[in-house]
MARZA-260056 format. One record per residue: residue in one letter; x, y, z of N, C-alpha, C, O in turn. Coordinates in steps of 0.02 Angstrom, whole numbers, plus 50000, padded with zeros to 5 digits. Layout:
N
AXYZXYZXYZXYZ...
// end
This chain:
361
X509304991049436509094996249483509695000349506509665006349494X510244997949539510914999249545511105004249501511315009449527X511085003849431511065008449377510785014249367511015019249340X510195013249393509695020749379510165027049460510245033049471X510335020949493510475023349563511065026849561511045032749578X511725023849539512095028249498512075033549456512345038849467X511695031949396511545038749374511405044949381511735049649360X510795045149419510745048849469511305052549489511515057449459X511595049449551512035053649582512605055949546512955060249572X512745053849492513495056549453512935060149403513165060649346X512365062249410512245067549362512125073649424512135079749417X512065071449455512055077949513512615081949561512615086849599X513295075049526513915077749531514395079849493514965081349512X514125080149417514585082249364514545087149377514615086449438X514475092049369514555100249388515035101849430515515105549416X514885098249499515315098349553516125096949524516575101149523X516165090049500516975087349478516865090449408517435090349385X516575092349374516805095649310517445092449250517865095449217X517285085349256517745081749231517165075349202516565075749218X517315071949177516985065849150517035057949206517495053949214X516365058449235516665053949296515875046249262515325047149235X516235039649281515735036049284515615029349310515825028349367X515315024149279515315016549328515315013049278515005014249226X515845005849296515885000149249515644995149267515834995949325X515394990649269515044986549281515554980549263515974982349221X515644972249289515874966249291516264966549227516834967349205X515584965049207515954965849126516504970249076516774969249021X516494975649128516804982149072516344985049039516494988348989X515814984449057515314991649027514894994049064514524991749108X515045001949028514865009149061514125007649082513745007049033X513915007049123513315006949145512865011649176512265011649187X513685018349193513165025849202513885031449196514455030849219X513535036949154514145041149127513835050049152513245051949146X514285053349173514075060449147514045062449076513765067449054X514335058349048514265059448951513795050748938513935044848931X513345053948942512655048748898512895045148857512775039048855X513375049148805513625045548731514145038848747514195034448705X514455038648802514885034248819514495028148856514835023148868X513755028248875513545022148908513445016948855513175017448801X513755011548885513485007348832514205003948810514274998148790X514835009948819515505006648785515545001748844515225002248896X516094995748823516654992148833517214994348857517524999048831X517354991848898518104995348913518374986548954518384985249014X518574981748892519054976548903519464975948961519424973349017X520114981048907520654980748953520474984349032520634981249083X520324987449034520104989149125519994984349153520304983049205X519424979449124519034975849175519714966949171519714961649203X520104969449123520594962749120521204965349169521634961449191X521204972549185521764974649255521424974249319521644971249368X520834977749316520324974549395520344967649401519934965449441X520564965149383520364957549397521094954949437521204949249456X521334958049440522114958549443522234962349511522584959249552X522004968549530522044973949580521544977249594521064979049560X521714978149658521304982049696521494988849679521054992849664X521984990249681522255000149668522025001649618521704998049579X522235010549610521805011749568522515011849488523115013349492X522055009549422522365010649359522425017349311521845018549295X522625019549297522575021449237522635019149177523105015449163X522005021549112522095020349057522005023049010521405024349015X522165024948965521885031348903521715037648916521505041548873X521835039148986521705046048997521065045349044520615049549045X521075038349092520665038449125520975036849171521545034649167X520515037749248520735035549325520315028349337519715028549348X520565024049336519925018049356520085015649431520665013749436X519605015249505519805011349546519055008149558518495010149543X519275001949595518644996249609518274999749688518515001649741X517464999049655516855002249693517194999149791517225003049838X517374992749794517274989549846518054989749867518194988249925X518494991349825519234989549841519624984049844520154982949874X519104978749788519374970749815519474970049719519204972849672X520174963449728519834962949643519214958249618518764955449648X519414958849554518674956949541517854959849539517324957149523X518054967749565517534969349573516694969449542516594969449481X516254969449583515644970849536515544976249495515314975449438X515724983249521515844989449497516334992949512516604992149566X516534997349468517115002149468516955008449448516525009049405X517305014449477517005021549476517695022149419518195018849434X517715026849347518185031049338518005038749323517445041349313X518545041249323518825047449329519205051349261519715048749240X518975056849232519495058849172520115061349199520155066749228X520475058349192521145061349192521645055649218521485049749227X522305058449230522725051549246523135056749321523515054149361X523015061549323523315064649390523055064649463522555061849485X523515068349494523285065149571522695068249594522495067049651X522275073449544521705074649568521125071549558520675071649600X521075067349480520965060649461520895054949505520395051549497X521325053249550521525049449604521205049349651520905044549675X521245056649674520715058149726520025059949725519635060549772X519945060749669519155060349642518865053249633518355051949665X519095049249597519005043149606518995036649669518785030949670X519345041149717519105038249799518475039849811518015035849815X518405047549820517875049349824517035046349790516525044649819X517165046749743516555044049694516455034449708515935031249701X517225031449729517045026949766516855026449812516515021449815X516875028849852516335029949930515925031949923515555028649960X515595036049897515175036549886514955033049849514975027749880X514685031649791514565026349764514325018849800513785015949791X514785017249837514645011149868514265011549934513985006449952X514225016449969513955017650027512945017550009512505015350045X512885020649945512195022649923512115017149900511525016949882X512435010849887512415006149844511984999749896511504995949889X512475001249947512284997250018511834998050041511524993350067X511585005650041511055005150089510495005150041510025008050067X510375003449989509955004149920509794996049939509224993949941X510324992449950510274984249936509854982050006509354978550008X510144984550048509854985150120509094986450122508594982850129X509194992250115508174996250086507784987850048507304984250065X508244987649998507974980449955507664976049980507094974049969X508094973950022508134967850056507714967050109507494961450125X507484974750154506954973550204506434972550155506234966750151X506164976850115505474975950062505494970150050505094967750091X505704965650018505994959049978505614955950061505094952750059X505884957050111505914952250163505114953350209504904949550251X504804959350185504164961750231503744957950159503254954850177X503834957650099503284957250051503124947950062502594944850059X503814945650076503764938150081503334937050161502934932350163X503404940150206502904940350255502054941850242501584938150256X502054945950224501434947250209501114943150139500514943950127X501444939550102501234935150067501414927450070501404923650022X501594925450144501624919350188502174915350138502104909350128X502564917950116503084914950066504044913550118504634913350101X503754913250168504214913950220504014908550301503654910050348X504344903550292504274901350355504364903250438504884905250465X503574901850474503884905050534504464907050573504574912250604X504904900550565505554901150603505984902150578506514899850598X505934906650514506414908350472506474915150472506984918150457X505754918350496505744925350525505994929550540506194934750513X506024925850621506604929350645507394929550655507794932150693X507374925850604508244925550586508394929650534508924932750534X507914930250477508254932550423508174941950457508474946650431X507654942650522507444949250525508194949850565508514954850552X508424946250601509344947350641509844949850586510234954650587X509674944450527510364945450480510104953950443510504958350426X509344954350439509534962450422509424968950479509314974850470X509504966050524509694971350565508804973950568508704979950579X508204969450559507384973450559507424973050622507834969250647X507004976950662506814977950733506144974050710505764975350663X506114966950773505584963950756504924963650815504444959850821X505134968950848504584969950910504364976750917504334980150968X504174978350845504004986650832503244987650816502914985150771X503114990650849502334992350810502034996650766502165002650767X501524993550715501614993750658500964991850616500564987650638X500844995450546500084993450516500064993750474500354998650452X499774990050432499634989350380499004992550341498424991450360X499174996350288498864997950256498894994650160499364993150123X498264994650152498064992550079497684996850030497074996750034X498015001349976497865004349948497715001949885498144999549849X496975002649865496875002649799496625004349758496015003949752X497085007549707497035014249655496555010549603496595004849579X495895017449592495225014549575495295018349509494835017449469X495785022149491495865026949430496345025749397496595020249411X496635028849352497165029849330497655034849326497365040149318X498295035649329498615042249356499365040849304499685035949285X499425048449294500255048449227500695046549264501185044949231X500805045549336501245042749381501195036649409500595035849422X501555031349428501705024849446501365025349523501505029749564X500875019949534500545021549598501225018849669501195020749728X501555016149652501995015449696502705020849710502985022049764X502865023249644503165028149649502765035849699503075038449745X502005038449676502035041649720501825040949807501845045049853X501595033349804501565032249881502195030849913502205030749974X502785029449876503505031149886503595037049914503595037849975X503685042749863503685048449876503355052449949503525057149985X502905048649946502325052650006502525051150080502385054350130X502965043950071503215041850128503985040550131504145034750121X504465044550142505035041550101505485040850164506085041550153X505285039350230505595038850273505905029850272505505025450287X506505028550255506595022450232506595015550289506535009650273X506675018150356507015013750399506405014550428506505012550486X505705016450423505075016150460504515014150418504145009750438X504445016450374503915016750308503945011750253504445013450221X503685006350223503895001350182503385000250152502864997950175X503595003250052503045004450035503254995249978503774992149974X502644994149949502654984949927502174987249858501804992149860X502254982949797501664983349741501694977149766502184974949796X501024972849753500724968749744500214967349693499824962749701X500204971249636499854972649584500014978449546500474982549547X499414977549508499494985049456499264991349483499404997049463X498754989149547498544995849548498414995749633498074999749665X498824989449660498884988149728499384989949767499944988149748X499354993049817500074996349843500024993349918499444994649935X500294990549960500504990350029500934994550063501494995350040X500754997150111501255002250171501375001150229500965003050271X501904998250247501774994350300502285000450339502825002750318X501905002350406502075009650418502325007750521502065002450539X502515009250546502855010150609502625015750643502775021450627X502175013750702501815019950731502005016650795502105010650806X502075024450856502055022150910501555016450952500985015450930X501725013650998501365008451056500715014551066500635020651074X500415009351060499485010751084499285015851036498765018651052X499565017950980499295022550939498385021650931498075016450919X498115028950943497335025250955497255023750871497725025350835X496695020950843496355020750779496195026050720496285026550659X495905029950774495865037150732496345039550720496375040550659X496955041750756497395044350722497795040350671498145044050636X497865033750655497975032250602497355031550544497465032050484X496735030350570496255031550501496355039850480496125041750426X496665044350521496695051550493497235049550419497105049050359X497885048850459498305046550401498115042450341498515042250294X497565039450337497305035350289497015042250239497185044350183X496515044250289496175051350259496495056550232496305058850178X496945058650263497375061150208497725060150153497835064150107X497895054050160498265050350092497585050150038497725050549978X497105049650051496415050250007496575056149974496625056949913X496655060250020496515069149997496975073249983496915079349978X497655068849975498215070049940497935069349855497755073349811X498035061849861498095060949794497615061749764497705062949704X496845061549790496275067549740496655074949732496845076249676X496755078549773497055082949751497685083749694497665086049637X498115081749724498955082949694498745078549612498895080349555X498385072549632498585067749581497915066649532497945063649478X497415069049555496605069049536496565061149537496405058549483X496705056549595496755049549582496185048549627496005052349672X495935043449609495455039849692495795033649706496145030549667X495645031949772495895026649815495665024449868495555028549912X495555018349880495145015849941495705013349985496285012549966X495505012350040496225013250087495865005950136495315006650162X496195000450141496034996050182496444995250249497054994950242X496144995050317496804995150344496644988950426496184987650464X497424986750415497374980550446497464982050536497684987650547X497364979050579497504980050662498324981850665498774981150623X498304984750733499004986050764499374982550779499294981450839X499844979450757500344973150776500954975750807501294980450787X501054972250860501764971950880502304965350879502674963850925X502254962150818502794957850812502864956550744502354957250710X503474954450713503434955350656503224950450622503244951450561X503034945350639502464940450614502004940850589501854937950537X501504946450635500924947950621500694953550584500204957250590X501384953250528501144959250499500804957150433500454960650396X501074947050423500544946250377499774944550388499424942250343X499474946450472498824945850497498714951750479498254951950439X498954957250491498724964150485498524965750403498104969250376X499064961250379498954963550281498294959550277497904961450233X498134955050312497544950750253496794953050296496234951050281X496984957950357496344959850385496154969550330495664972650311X496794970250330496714975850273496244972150205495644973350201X496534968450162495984965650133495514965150118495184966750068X495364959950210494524958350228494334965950225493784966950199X494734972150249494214977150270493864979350190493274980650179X494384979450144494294981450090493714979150042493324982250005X493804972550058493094968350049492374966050046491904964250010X492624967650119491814971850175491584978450176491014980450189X492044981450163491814989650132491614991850070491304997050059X491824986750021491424985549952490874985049957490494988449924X490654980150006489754977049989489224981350063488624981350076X489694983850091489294989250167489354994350156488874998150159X489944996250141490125003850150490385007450081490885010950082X490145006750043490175009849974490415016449963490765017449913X490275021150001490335026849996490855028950052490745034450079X491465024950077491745026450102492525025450054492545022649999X493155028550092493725026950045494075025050093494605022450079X493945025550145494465021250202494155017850261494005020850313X494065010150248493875007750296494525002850342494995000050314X494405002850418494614999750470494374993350489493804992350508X494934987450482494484981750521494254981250581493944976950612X494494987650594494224985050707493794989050686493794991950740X493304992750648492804995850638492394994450597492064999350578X492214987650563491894982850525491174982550549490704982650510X491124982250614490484980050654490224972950608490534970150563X489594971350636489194967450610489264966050523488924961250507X489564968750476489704968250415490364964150432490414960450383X490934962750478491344955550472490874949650479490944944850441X490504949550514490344944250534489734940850494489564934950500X489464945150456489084941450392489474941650355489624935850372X489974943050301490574941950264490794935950260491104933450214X490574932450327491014926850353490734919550354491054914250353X489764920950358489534917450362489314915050280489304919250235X489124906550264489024902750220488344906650152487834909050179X488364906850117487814908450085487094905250072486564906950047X487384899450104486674895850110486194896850180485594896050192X486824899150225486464900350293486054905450289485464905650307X486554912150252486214918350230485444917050198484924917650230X485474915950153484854913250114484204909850153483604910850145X484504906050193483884904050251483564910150299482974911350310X484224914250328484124919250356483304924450326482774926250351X483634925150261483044929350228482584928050213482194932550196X482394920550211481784917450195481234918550241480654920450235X481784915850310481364917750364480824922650389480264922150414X481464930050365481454936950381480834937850331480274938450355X480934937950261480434942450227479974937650194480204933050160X479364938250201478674934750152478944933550096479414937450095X478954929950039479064929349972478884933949935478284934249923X479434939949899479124942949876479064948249893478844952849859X479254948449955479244956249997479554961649966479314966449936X480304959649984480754964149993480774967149923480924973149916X480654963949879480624963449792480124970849791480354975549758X479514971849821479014975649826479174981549866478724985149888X479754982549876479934987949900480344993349842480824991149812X480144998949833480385002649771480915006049816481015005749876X481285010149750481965013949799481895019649841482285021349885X481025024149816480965027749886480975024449934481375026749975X480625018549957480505017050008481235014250037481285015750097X481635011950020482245009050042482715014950060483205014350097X482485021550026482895027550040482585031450103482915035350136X481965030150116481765030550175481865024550240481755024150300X482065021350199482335017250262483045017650299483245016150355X483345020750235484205021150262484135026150300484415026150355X483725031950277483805038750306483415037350379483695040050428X482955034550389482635030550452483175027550511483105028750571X483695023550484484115020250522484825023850549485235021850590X484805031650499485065034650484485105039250540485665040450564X484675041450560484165045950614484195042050693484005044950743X484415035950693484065032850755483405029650770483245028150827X483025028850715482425028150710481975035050739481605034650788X482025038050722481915047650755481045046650707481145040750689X480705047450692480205051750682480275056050643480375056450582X480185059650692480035067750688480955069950661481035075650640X481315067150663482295069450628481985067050558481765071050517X481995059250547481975057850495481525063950432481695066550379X480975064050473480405066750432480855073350407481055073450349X481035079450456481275082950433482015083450399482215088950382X482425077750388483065076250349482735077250286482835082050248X482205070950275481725071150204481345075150170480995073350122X481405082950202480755086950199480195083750182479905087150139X479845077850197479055076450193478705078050270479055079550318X478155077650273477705078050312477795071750367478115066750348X477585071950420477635066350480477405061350471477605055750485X476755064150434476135059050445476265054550357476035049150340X476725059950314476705054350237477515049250277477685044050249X477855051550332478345046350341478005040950360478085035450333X477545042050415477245036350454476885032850407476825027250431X476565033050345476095030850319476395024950269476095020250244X477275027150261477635025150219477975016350273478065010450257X478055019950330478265014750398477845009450402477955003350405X477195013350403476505007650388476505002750338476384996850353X476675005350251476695001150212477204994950215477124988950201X477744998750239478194993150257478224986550286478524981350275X477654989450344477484985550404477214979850375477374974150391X476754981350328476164978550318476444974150247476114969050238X476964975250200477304970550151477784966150172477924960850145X478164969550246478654964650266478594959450334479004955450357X477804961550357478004961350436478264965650495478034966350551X478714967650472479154971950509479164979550520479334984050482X478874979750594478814986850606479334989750631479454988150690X479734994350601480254997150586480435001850669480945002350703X479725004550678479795009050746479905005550807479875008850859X480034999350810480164991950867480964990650843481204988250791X481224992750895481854992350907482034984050890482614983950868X481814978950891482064972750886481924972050808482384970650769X481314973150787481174971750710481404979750662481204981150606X481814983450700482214987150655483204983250642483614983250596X483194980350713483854976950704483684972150647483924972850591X483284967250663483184960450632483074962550534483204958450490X482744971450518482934969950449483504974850443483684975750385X483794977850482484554981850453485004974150441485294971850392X484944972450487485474964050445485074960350407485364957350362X484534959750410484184956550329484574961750260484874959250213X484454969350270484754971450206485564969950204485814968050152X485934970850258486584970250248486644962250213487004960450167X486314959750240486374948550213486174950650138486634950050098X485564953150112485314952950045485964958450026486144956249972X486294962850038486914964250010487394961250001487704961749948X487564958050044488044951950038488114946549999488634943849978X487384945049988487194939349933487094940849878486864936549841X487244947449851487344951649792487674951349795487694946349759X488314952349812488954952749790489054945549790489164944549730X489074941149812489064931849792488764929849726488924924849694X488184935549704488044934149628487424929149631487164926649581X487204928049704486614924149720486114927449681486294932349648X485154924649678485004924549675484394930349696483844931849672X484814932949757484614939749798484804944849766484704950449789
// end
């Protein structure tokens, strides 16, 4: 990685030094060049005088000094030429060099250190020590989001949720898969909900746009400690989960906005299954075709309205009511009774649920 990281910047500084500048690696090989044709050489004797000194060498018409200034180095910047502008170019390209190098390893090392949190690969009381030795602020608040790319895209799904967020010391983007991305993001104290489900919403309507990608966006509670940011990742998840088998037609669901779909999610499938036995005659619910179930959503849809529903549906009042009737009369359940409209909106959410379990329902 170190490598690509180098490259980079000494291709965006050849122009500038207008000389042949590059990096050696332990071994003595070029590991990033303004001349391409040279990656890949050996250079022995250098790495048999670094081992020796810290100052800088000349050799063959090159400037060599060590990335860190110590011998032995891991990396070394050189320079074409053997004069004192050589010299001083080669400081330069060492400081630099090593400064981007640090805070690259740094960047590393928080990701490395948030991914082992959120995948419980990290002992409690190990936490908050290793968050001291990198300098993480561990009483920040903060959320988790779970993105997952439902398409395919010519770009790396982590590279452009990189991109989208590239604020490094706030924003921490994680793969956890092929097509799974984590963002574990730093928002002010008491940030309300909505304004971070906006941010969710936009990241939707980014990358349909920019990227023609789709993405469902799971997103975990507001934490303020850095513990709980692997509670926040696995309630992202659950939301993602529960919005599969409830909310289908949504791309970003919230766990503090789950309602009544956590809490059947949660319950046993055998309990479920009793539940419905109860609820519907044998045979019922089976006897219901998809108009009628599409008049039911649009029914529950309305408030139980009547006279809304009827006109959402353009039918007549009296063909809704007649349809309410049939219902009544296959399930029991009269839909216009506030208690036996609750009792089957969670009968369908349970018989959804137990579809996705692969039950029998």
């Amino acid at each position: 990685m170190s490598n690509r990281l180098f490259q980079g910047l000494i291709h965006q500084m050849k122009e500038a030094i207008g000389r042949t500048i590059g990096v050696i690696d332990e071994s003595g090989v070029v590991v990033a060049c303004s001349d391409l044709m040279r990656i890949g050489e050996t250079r022995q004797t250098v790495k048999e005088e670094l081992a020796y000194s810290a100052e800088a060498i000349v050799f063959s018409g090159y400037t060599y000094r060590s990335m860190t200034g110590v011998v032995r180095p891991e990396y070394a910047v050189f320079v074409e030429g053997e004069d004192g502008m050589a010299d001083k170019m080669s400081m330069v390209l060492a400081v630099s060099l090593n400064n981007i190098k640090s805070f690259h390893d740094d960047k590393y090392d928080k990701v490395s250190f948030i991914k082992n949190i959120i995948l419980d690969n990290i002992l409690p009381g190990d936490i908050y020590v290793k968050s001291k030795e990198l300098h993480f602020a561990p009483d920040v608040s903060r959320v988790v989001f779970l993105l997952k790319f439902l398409s395919n895209s010519e770009n790396s799904p982590y590279d452009i949720i990189q991109n989208m967020f590239p604020n490094t010391n706030q924003d921490y983007v994680i793969s956890t898969g092929e097509r799974d991305i984590v963002l574990v993001r730093e928002v002010k104290p008491g940030t309300d909900i909505t304004e971070i489900e906006a941010t969710a919403t936009e990241i939707v309507d980014n990358l349909a746009t920019e990227f023609f990608t789709k993405v469902s966006i799971g997103i975990g509670s507001l934490v303020d400690n850095i513990k709980d940011i692997s509670k926040s990742y696995r309630e992202a998840q659950a939301a993602l989960e529960v919005g599969r088998v409830f909310d289908t037609d949504k791309s970003v669901i919230s766990y503090e906005n789950l309602g009544i779909g956590r809490l059947i999610y949660q319950l046993p499938t055998t309990l479920c299954e009793m539940f419905l036995n109860e609820v519907f005659k044998k045979g019922s619910i089976e006897a219901l075709d998809r108009e009628t179930l599409s008049t039911i959503q649009c029914f529950f849809a309305n408030n139980l309205n009547v006279s809304e529903t009827s006109r959402k549906m353009f039918v007549h009042r009296n063909t809704l009511v007649y349809r309410l009737d049939k219902i009544k009369k296959l399930t029991g359940l009269d839909l216009r009774e506030f208690d036996n409209a609750i009792t089957f909106k969670v009968a369908l959410m349970v018989r959804s649920y137990l579809s996705s379990k692969n039950t029998r329902y």
